[in-house]
C-alpha positions as CSV (number, residue, x, y, z in Angstrom):
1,X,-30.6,-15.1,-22.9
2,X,-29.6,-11.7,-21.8
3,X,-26.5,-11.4,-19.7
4,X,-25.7,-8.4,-18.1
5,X,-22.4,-8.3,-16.3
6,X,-21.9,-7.0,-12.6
7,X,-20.4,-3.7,-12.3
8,X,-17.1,-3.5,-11.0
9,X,-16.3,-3.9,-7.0
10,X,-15.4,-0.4,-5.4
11,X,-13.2,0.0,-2.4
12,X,-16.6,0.4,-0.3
13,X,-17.5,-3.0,-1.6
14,X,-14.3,-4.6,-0.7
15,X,-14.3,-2.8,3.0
16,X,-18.4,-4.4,3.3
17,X,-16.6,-7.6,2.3
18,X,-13.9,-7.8,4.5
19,X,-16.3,-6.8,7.6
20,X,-18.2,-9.9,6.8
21,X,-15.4,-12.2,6.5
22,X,-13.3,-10.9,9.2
23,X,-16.9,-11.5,11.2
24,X,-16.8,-15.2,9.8
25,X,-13.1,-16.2,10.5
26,X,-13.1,-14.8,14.3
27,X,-9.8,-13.0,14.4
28,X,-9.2,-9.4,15.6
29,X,-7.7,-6.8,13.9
30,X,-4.7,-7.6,15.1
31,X,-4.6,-10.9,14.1
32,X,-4.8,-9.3,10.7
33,X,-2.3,-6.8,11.0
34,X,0.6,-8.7,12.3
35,X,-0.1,-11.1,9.3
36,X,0.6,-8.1,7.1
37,X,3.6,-7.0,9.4
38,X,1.9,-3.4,10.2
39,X,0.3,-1.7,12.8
40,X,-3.5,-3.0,14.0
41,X,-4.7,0.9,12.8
42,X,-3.2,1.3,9.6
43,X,-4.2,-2.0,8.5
44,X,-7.7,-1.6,10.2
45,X,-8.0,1.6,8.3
46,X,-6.2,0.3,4.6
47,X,-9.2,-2.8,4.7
48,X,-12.4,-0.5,5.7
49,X,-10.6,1.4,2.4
50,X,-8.7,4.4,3.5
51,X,-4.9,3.5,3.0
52,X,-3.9,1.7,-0.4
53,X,-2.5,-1.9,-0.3
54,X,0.2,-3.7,-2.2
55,X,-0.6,-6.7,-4.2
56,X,1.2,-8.6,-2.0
57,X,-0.8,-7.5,0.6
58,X,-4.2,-7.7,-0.7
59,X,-3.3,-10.9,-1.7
60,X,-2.4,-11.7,2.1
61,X,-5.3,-10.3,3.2
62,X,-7.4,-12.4,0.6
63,X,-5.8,-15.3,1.7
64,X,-5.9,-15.1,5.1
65,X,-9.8,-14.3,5.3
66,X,-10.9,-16.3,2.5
67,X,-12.0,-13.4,0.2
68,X,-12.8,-14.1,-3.7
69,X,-10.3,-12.7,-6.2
70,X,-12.6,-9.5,-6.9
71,X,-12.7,-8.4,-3.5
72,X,-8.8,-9.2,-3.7
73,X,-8.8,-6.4,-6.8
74,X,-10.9,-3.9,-5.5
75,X,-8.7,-3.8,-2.1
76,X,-6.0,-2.5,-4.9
77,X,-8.2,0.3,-5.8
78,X,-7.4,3.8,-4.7
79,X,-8.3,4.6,-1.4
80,X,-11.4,6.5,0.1
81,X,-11.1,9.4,2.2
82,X,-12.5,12.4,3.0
83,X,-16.3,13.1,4.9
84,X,-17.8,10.9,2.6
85,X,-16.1,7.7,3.8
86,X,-17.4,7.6,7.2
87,X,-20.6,7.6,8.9
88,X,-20.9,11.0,11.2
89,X,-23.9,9.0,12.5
90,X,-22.3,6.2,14.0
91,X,-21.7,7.0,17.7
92,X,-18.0,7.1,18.2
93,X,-17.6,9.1,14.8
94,X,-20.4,11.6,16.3
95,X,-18.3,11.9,19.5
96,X,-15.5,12.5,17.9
97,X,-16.5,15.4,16.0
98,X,-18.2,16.9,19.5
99,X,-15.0,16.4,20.6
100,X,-13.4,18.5,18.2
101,X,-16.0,21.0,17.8
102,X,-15.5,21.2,21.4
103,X,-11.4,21.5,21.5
104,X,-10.5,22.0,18.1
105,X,-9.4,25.8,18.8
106,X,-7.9,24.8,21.8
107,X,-5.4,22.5,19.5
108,X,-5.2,25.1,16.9
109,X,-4.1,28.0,19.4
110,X,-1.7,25.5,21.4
111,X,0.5,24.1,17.9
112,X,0.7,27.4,16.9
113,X,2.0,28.5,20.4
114,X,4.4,25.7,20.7
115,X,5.0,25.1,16.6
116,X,4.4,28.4,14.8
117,X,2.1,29.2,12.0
118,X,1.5,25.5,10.0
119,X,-0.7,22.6,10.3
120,X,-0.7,18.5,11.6
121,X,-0.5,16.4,9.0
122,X,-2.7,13.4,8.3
123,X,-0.4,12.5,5.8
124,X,2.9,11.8,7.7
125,X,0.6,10.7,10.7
126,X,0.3,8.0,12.9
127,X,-2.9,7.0,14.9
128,X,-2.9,4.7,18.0
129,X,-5.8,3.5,20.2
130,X,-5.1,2.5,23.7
131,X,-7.1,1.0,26.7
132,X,-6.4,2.7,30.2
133,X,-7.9,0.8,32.9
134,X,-9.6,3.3,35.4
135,X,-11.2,1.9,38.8
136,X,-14.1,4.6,37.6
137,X,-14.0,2.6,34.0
138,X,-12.1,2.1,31.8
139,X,-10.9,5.0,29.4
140,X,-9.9,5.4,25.4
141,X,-6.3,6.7,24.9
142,X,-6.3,8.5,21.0
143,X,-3.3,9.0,20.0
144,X,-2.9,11.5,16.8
145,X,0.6,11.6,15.6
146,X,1.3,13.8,12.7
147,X,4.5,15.7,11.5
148,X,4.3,19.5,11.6
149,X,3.9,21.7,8.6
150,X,4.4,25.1,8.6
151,X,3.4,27.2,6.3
152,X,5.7,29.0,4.1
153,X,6.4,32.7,2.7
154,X,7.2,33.0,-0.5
């Protein structure tokens, strides 16, 4: 008999796996995250694959939604980021980019008024997501945090 093992799990596969589990076991995000003692964003974006994780906390995480030990390893792998990792189909993602193709020079022009010449980092950066209940419905509150960087003479 023939036996051909399984490739490796990739970071992708882990994030398909934790979907389905976290699907399963019923709890939110932030049921997740204050398990892991970190914020419902980070910890949303470290399982669908785009922030690394400690053993410790794959481990948590593997525990906590029943994942098998693979999955727990390939949430240890290095993270995916970039276009690639997201779907500029999916709805919100699509809206998101209107939204900057619609104000992104309009955020460009007012840091450099306010900070100088540099950039936001999504490094040393912080994302929150809020509901704000409006009697016309309800609104999203993004909130991108990053640390300014200017740029330097040399």
């Amino acid at each position: 008999m023939n036996f051909t093992p399984l490739p490796p799990l990739t970071r992708r596969d882990a994030a398909a796996s934790v979907l389905a589990a976290k699907r399963r076991s019923g709890l939110s995000w932030s049921a997740i995250a204050e398990r892991l003692g970190s914020s419902t964003e980070w910890t949303t974006s470290a399982l669908l694959g785009q922030q690394p994780l400690t053993a410790v906390q794959a481990g948590a995480v593997g525990s906590l939604l029943d994942l098998d030990e693979a999955v727990v390893e390939a949430l240890r792998l290095p993270p995916v980021r970039g276009a690639d990792a997201v779907d500029t189909s999916e709805p919100i993602v699509y809206r998101l980019q209107e939204a900057i193709q619609v104000y992104g020079s309009t955020i460009s022009e007012l840091i450099r008024e306010r900070f100088g010449d540099g950039i936001m980092s999504a490094i040393d950066f912080e994302l929150s997501v809020e509901r704000v209940p409006d009697p016309n419905g309800d609104r999203v509150k993004l909130t991108l945090n990053g640390k300014f960087l200017p740029y330097r003479t040399w």
